[in-house]
N, C-alpha and C positions, 0 to 999 in steps of 0.2 A: 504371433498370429496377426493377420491384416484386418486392423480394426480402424476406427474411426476416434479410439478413444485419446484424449489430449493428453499432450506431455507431461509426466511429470514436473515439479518446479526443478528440481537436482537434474535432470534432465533438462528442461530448457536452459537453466545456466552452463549445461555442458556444452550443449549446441551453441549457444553465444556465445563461448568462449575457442569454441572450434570453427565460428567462423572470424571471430578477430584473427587469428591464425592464418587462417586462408587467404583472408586480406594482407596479410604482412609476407606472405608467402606469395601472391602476386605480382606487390610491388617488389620483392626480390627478383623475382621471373623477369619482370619486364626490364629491370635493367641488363640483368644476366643475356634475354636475347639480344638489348641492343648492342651488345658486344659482339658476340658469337653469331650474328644471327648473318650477314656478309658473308660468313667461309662456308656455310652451309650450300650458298646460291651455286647453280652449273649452268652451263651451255652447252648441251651436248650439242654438236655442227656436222653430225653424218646427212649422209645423203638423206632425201626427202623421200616418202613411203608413198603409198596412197592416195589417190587425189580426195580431197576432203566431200564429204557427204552434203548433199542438199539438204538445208538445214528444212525442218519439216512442222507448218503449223500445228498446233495442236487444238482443238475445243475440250468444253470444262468434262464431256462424259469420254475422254482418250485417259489412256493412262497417264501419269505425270512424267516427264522426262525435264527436268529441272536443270538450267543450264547459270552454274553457279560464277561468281565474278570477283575477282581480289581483291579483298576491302581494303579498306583507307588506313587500317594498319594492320600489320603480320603478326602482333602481339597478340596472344591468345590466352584468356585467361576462363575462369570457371563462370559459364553463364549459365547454368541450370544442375540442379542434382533434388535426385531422388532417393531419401534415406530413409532407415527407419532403425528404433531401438525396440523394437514391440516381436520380436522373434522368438521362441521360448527355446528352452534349450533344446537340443536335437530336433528340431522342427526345421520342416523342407516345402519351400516355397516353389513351383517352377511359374515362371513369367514371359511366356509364349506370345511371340513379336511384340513389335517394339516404329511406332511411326510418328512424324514428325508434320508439322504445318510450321509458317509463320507464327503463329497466334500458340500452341499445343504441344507437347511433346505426349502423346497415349502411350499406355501399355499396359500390356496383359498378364494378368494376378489371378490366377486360380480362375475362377468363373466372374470375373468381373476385366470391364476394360476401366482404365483410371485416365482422364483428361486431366492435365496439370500445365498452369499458366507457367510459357517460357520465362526466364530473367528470374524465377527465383527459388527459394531452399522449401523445397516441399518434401513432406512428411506423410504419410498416412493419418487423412483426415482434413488435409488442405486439397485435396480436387477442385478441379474447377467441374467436373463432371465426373459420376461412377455412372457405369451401364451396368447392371447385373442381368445375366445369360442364362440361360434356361438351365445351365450347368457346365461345369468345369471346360474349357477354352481345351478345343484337340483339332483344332487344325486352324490358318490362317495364310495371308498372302502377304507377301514385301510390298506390294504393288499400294500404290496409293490414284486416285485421280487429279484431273486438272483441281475439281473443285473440292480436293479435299477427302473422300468419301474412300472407303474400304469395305474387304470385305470377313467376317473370321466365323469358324464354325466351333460348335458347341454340342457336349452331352444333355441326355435327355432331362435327366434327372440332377438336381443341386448334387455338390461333393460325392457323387458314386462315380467311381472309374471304374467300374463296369459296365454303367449305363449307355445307350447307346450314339453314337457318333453321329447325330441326325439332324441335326439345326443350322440353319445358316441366316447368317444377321447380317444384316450391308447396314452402317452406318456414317454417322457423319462425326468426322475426327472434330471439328470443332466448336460443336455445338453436343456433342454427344449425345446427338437426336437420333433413333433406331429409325433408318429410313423402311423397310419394310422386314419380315424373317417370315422363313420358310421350311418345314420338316419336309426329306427328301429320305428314299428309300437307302435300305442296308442289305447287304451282302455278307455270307458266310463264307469264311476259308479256313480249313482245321481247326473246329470248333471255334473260329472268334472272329469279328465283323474285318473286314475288308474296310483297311485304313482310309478314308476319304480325305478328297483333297480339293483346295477351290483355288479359283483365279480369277483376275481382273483379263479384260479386251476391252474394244473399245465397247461402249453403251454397255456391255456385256458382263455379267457375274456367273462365271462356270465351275462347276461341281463335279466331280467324278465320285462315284462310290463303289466300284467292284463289278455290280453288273452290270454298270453301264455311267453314261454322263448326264448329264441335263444342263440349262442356261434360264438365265431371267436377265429381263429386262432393267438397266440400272433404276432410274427413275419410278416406274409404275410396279417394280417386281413382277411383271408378269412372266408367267412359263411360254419363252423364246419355241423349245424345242428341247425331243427328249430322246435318247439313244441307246439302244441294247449292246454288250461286247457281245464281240462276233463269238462263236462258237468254240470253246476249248480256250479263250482268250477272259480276262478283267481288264477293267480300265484300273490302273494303281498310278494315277495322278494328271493334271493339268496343267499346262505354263499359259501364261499371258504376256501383257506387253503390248507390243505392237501387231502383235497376232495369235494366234490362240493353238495350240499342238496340244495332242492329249497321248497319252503310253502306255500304249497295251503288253500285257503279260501273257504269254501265251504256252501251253503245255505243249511240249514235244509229242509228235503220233509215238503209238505204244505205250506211252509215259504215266502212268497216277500220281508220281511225285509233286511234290510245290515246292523241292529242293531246286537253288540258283541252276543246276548240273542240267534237269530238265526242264529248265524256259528259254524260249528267245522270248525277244522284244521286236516291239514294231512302233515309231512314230507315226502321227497321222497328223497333218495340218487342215482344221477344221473351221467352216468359214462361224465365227463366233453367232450372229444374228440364226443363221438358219441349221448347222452342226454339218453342212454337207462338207464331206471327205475331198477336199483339193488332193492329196497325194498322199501316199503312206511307204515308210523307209522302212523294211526288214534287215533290224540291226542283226550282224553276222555271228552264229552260234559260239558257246563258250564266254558269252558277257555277263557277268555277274551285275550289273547296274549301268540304269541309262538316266541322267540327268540333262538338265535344260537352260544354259546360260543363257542363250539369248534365242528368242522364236524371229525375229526377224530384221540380219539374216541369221538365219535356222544354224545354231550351233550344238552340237551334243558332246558330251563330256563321256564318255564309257571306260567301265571299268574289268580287265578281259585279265586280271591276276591280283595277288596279296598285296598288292604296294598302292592301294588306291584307284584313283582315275588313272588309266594307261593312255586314251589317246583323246583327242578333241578333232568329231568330225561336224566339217563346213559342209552343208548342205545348199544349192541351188535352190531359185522359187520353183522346181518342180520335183523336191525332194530325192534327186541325186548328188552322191558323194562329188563336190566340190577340189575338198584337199583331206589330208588325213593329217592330222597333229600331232607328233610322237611325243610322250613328256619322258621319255629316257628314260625309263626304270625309276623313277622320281627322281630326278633330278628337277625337273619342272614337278610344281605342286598344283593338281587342279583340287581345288576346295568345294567339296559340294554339301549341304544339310545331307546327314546320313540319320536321324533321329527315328527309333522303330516308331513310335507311336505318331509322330507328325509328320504326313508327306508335305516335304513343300518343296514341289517339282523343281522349278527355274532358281531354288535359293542357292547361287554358285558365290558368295560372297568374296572371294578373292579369283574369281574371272571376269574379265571386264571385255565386251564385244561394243567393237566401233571403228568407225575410220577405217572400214575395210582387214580391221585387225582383229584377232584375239589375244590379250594379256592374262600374260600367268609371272606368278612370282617361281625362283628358282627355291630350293631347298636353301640350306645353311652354310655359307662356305668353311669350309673346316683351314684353322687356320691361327694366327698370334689374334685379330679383331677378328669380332662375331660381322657377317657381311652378307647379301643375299642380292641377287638381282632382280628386275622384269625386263621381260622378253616380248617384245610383238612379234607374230606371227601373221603371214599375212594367209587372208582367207580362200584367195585364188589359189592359189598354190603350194601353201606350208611352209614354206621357207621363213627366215625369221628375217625381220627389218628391222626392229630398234633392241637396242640393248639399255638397261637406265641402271644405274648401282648406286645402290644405297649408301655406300662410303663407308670407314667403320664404324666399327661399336653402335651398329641399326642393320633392323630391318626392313624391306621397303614390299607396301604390298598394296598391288590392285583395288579400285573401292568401285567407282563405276565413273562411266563416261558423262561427263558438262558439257552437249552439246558434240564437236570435235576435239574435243581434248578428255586427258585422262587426267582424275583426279586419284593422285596413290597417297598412301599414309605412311609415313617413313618415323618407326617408333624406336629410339632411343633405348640403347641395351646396356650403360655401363652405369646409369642414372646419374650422370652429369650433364651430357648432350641433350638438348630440349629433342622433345619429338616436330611432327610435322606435317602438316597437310598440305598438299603441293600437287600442280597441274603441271600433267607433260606432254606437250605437243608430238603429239604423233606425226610429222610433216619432220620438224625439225630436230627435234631431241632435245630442245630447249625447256627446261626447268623455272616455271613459277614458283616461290612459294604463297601461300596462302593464310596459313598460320605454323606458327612455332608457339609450342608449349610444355610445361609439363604438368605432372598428376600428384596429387598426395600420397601418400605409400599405399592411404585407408581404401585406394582406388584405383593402383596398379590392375589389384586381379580385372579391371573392367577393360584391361586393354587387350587380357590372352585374347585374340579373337576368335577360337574354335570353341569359346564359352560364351559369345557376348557378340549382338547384334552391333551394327557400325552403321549410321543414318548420316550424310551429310545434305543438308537442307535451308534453305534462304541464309547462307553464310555461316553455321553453325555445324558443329559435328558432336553426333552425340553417341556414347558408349555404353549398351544397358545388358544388362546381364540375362542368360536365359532362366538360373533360377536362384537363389539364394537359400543359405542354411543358416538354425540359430547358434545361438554362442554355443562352445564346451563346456562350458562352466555355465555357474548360477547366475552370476553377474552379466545383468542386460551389456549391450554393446552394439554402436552403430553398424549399421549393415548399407553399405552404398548399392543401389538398384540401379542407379543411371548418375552418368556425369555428363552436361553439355559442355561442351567449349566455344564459347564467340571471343570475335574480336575486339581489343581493347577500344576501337576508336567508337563502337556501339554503347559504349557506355557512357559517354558523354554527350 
């Protein structure tokens, strides 16, 4: 259970003796990269794609779009984790998102958010801040602001998941100060509430809840503007960003069903401050799912058969089809949150939009090494411009764009090869690295990433789990919720 209560003494001796470990396991690492860490570098030298973006100021109430830099050394070693031995047996935790500052790494525990000071071994009970929430955490957003600030929603009631989906909290990651909350209406759909879902725009915190959307003001929380679905239509979620789109569900005429068979979909790009309809895209019948990598420019992710997202459509600023994406019957993997209980529209974690590009990782290459690639795409007209390969025995996959450049994570498959966080220039094909590392066994599972959120932020990358289980047995045993990785030369 998530308690406050101290460690046992046998218990803290374990923990110090599993961090002398770690330390010796470090300084193994860092010589180990300084070896190997040369054959890893590439230069891809194909032709040049895109011309690079106007880089775009931001102020503190814009979303954050964090343009990260190669520190002073590529050695990457363990600078944050989040553990705990207080799980009872068969007891099941879920820890719904996961955000990062300079100062903070948060995340979300049942009906509480946990602030914990970066640079060190926290536990359950070492917070630097807890927020407890009106009740159990059921919706939230990736998005973070310039100055830090998010937003995540909550049940009515403490530990009832039945209760309803109705609270919305905008706070401050590093102060853990509840900047305003709001209860906002509920919707029915066969017999059970209409999943809600929030977002970050600029100055803007928006909410969809089934029968419609609403907005408040970041600062004062005041009610922006509020909005009914149209007719035979729900809103079933909102993306942020750099612009604000929301996704209506719509029943086919003739139709009773709320079977995928009789819905289309409709996007709408809505001006955040006042909710007015700039343009709306009637996605084309037979799509079982429409996701939201990036609102601007306007990308969707659709999924029109059994093998996942099937294509990636580029939308113009007047919400016309651009180009169409084919991902090959999977071949290409687009990654989106599919979670029934938490909408969270634009969470595409392994699609990365920029540079006039869309990045998707390829599937598994079948073969003597395990190998995978990514691919850009360009957004005018589908074609593909870069190819980047992961090399063997790794996989390399999309995280999100630093400015004009992609930041991808290239993770070590035969556990000898360090893993790696690495920027690749969309222009030239040229390969940064940024860090090379590797994980303890006790923290592998934190790198599946279709189970575990992926933050990179002021030079750190951090891997935290969506939920965690207790031991098999009677006998307590560490549970890892989160591993940061910074660089060696930050420690001195």
């Amino acid at each position: 259970m998530y308690t406050q209560s101290a460690l046992s003494a046998d218990g803290r001796r374990k923990k110090r003796r599993r961090n002398q470990l770690l330390g010796l396991a470090a300084i193994v690492v860092v010589a180990v990269l300084a070896v190997v860490g040369v054959v890893l570098l590439r230069d891809d030298s194909a032709p040049a794609g895109n011309d690079k973006p106007q880089s775009v100021a931001q102020g503190r109430l814009d979303v954050r779009e964090t343009v990260e830099k190669k520190p002073a050394s590529t050695t990457g070693v363990m600078d944050f984790r989040f553990s705990t031995d207080g799980l009872a047996p068969g007891e099941h935790e879920d820890l719904p998102g996961m955000w990062a500052t300079d100062k903070i790494l948060a995340k979300g525990v049942k009906n509480t958010l946990a602030g914990l000071r970066i640079g060190t071994d926290a536990s359950p009970g070492d917070e630097a801040w807890k927020l407890r929430l009106s009740g159990l955490i059921c919706g939230y957003t990736r998005h973070v602001t310039v100055d830090g600030r998010t937003a995540v929603l909550s049940r009515s009631r403490a530990n009832d998941e039945t209760a309803p989906c109705d609270h919305l909290t905008f706070v401050d990651l590093d102060s853990g100060q509840k900047i305003w909350e709001h209860q906002f209406a509920v919707s029915q759909i066969g017999g059970g509430q209409d999943t809600p879902s929030v977002t970050l725009a600029h100055a803007t915190v928006a909410v969809s809840w089934g029968g419609g959307a609403e907005a408040y003001d970041m600062d004062s929380g005041k009610l922006l503007w509020r909005s009914k679905a149209p007719d035979r239509c729900r809103d079933t979620g909102v993306a942020g960003g750099r612009a604000l789109l929301d996704r209506l569900s719509c029943a086919n005429p003739g139709t009773n069903s709320t079977s995928w068979e009789s819905v289309t979909y409709k996007v709408r790009e809505l001006d955040p401050r006042t909710g007015r309809v700039a343009w709306t895209y009637a996605v084309a019948p037979g799509v079982r799912d429409v996701r939201v990598p990036s609102t601007d420019p306007a990308v969707l992710a659709t999924a029109a058969g059994e093998t996942g997202y099937t294509e990636l459509l580029s939308l113009d600023a007047h919400g016309k089809v651009r180009a169409t994406i084919r991902l090959q019957s999977g071949t290409y993997v687009g990654e989106c949150s599919d979670e029934v209980d938490l909408v969270v529209l634009d969470d595409c974690p392994t699609i990365a939009v920029g540079a006039g590009q869309a990045f998707v990782r390829s599937k598994e290459a079948e073969g003597l090494h395990t190998s995978n690639w990514i691919i850009g795409f360009d957004l005018a007209t589908g074609n593909t411009v870069k190819k980047y390969e992961s090399g063997p025995n790794a996989l390399l996959y999309p995280i999100r764009m630093s400015g004009d450049q992609l930041l991808a994570l290239r993770l070590g498959q035969d556990h000898i090869s360090p893993s790696a966080l690495v920027s690749l220039d969309p222009r030239t094909g040229a390969e940064t690295p940024y860090l090379y590392f590797s994980v303890a066994s006790e923290a592998e599972a934190l790198t599946v990433l279709d189970a575990s959120d992926v933050v990179v932020q002021n030079g750190r990358l951090f891997f935290g789990s969506h939920s965690v289980d207790g031991p098999s047995g009677k006998q307590k045993q560490w549970t890892w919720m989160v591993l940061g990785i910074g660089s060696l030369a930050a420690k001195h």
